[in-house]
Each structure stands twice: as structure tokens, then as C-alpha cells.
C-alpha positions as a Markdown table, in Angstrom:
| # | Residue | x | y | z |
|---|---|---|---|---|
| 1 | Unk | 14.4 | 7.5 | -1.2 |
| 2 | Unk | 10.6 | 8.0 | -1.1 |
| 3 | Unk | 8.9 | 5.5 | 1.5 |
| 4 | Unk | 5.9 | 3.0 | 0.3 |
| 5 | Unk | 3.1 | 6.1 | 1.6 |
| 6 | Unk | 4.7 | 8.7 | -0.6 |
| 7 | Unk | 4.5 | 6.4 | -3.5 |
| 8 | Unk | 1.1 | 5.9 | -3.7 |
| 9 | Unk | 0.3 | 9.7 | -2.8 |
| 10 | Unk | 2.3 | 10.5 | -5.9 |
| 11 | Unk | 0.8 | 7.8 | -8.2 |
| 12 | Unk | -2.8 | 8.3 | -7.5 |
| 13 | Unk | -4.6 | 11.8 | -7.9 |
| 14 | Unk | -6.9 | 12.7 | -5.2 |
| 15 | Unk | -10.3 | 12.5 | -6.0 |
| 16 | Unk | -9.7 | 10.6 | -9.6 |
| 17 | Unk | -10.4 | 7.3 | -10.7 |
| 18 | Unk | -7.3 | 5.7 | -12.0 |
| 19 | Unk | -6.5 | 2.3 | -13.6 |
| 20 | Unk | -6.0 | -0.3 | -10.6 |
| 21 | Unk | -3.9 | -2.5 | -12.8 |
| 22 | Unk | -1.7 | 0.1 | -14.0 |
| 23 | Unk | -1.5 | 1.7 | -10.4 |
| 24 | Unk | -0.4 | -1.9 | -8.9 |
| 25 | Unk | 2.1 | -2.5 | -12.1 |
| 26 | Unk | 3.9 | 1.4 | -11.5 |
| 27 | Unk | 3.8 | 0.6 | -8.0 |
| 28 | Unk | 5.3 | -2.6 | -8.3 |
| 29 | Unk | 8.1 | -0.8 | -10.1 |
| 30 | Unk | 9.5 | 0.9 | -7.2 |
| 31 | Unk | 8.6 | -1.5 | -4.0 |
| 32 | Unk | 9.5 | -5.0 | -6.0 |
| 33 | Unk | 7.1 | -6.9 | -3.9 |
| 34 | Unk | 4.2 | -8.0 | -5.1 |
| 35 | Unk | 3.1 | -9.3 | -1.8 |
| 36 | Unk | 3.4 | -5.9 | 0.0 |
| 37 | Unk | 1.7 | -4.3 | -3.0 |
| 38 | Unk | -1.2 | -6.3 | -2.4 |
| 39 | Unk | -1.4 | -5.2 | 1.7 |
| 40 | Unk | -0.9 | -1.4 | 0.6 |
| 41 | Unk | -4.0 | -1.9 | -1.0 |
| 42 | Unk | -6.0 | -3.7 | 1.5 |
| 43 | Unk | -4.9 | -1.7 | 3.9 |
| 44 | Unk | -5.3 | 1.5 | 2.2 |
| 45 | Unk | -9.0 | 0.3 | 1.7 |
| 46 | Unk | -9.3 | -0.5 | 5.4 |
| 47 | Unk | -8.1 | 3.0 | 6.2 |
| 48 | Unk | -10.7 | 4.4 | 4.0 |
| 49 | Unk | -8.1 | 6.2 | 2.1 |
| 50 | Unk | -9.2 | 4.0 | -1.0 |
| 51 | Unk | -11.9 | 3.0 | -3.0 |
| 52 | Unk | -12.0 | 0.8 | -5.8 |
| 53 | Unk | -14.9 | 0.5 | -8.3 |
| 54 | Unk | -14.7 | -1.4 | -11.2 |
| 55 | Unk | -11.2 | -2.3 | -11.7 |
| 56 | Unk | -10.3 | 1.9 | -10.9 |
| 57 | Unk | -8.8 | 3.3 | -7.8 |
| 58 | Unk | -9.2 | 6.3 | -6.1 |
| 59 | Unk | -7.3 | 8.3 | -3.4 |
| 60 | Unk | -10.2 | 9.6 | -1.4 |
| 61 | Unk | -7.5 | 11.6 | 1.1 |
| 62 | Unk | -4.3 | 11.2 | 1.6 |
| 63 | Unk | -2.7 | 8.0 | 2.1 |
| 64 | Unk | -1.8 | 7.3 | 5.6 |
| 65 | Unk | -1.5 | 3.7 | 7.7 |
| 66 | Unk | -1.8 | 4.5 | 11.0 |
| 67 | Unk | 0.3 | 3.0 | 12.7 |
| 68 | Unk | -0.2 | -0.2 | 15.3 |
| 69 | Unk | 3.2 | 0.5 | 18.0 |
| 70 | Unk | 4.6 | 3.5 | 18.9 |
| 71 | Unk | 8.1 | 1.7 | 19.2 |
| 72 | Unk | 10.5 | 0.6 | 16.6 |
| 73 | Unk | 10.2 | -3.1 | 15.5 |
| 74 | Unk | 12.1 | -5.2 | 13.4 |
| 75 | Unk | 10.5 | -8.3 | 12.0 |
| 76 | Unk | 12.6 | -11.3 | 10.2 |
| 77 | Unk | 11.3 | -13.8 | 8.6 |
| 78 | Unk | 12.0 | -16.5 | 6.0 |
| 79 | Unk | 9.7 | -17.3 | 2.7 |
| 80 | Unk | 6.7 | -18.4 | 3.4 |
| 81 | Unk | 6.6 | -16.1 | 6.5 |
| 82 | Unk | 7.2 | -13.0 | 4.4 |
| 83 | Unk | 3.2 | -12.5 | 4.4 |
| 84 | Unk | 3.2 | -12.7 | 8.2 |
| 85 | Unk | 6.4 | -10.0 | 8.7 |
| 86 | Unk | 4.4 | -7.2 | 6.6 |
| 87 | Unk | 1.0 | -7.3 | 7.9 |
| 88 | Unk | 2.9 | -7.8 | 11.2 |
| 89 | Unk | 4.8 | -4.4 | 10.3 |
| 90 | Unk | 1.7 | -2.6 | 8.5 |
């Protein structure tokens, strides 16, 4: 099974401008999560991996996180905590 990164490297085409709407709906298809969507794609901007311009997204290199602990972590949580446990993870 392809990870969240590898996704999103195979959805968006370097150096194109593709439909934000339709990336987050294709997306969506594979990660059901509409919350951890939303934080691939702020975080993907924070990376400056990608830009978005008028409702279009592009991959401007490769996706990548990087990430904040070296170690393993496992984070539970319970609805409305959900939020917390990915950017905690991410």
C-alpha cells in the first residue's frame, strides 16, 4: 500500500498547475480523511513543496515532510482530538 507522500507525488505533476479541488477530492479517495487531507496541504505548503494560485496546485519538488522525531510514536486519540494526533504526527 502506497503511504500519504507517494500519493500526492503521483497525483500532482511536477512543475504543473493542477486543479486543487480535484487534487483534494482524488486524494480524499485513497486517505478517507478529510481532516488529514487538509494538513498534507498545509504542510506541503509550509515545506515549500506546494504552491497554490488561484484555486490550482503545483508540486514545485518532490513532496517530502520532514520529519519532527527521529523515534517511533504512536499517538491515540478520540474525536475531537483527531486534529491534535495528526499535526502531532506530521
Amino acid at each position: 500500500m502506497k503511504d500519504v507522500l507517494e500519493l500526492t507525488n503521483e497525483l500532482l505533476l511536477q512543475g504543473r498547475y493542477i486543479d486543487l479541488d480535484w487534487f483534494k477530492k482524488e486524494l480524499l479517495k485513497k486517505v478517507n480523511n478529510n481532516l488529514l487531507v487538509e494538513i498534507i496541504i498545509k504542510k506541503g505548503i509550509e515545506e515549500h513543496n506546494l504552491i497554490i494560485k488561484n484555486n490550482k496546485v503545483k508540486l514545485v519538488k518532490k513532496f517530502y515532510i520532514k520529519p519532527k522525531h527521529t523515534k517511533v510514536m504512536l499517538c491515540l486519540s478520540i474525536p475531537p482530538f483527531e486534529e491534535v494526533a495528526l499535526k502531532t504526527i506530521l
